[in-house]
N, C-alpha and C positions, 0 to 999 in steps of 0.2 A: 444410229437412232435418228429421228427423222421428228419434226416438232412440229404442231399445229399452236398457231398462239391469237391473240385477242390484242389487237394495241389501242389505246382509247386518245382520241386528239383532246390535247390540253386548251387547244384552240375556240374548237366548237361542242366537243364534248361525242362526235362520231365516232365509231370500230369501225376497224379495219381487222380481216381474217386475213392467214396467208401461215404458208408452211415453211421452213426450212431445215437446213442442219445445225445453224449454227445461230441460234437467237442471239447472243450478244451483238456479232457482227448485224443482223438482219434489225435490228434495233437501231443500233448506229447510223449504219444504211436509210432509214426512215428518218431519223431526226436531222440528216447530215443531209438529204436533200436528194438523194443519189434513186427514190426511186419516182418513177414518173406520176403513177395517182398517188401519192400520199402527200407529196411536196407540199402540196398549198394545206394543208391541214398540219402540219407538225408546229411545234413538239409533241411525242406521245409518249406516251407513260404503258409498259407492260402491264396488263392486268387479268392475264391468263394463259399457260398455256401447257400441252399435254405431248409426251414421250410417245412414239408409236414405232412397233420394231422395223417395219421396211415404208418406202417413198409411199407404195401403192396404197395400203391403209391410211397414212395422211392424207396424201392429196384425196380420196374418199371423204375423210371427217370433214377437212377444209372443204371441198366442193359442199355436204350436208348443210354446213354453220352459215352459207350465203345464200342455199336457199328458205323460202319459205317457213318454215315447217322448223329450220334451223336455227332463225331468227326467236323464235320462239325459246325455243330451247335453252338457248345462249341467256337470254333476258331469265327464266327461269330459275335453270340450273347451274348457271359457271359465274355469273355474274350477281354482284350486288341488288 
């Protein structure tokens, strides 16, 4: 299974989109400083995110939720 998640900086209160396998570790990874854009923003807090059966369908939703149209969306329908 393949994840698309939503992480919200406790910081500034900005989302961050991004996909992986393994959300606990990619969570970690984000507050632990290990990834290059998110660093100066962390700590963040999970605050969504969605199971999809193969990579290619993810990285698709993930690529939608950063553009436009997705930003929308996000604010809408997944988020508070």
């Amino acid at each position: 299974m393949y994840f698309v998640y939503i992480l919200k900086s406790e910081k500034d209160a900005t989302l961050y989109v991004g996909s992986t396998e393994d959300i606990k570790r990619r969570l970690a990874e984000h507050n632990n400083g290990k990834s290059k854009y998110s660093n100066s923003k962390r700590p963040y807090v999970l605050k969504w995110f969605c199971a999809f059966p193969n990579k290619q369908r993810a990285l698709m939703f993930e690529k939608y939720l950063k553009q436009g149209s997705g930003h929308a969306f996000t604010a809408k329908h997944l988020l508070e």
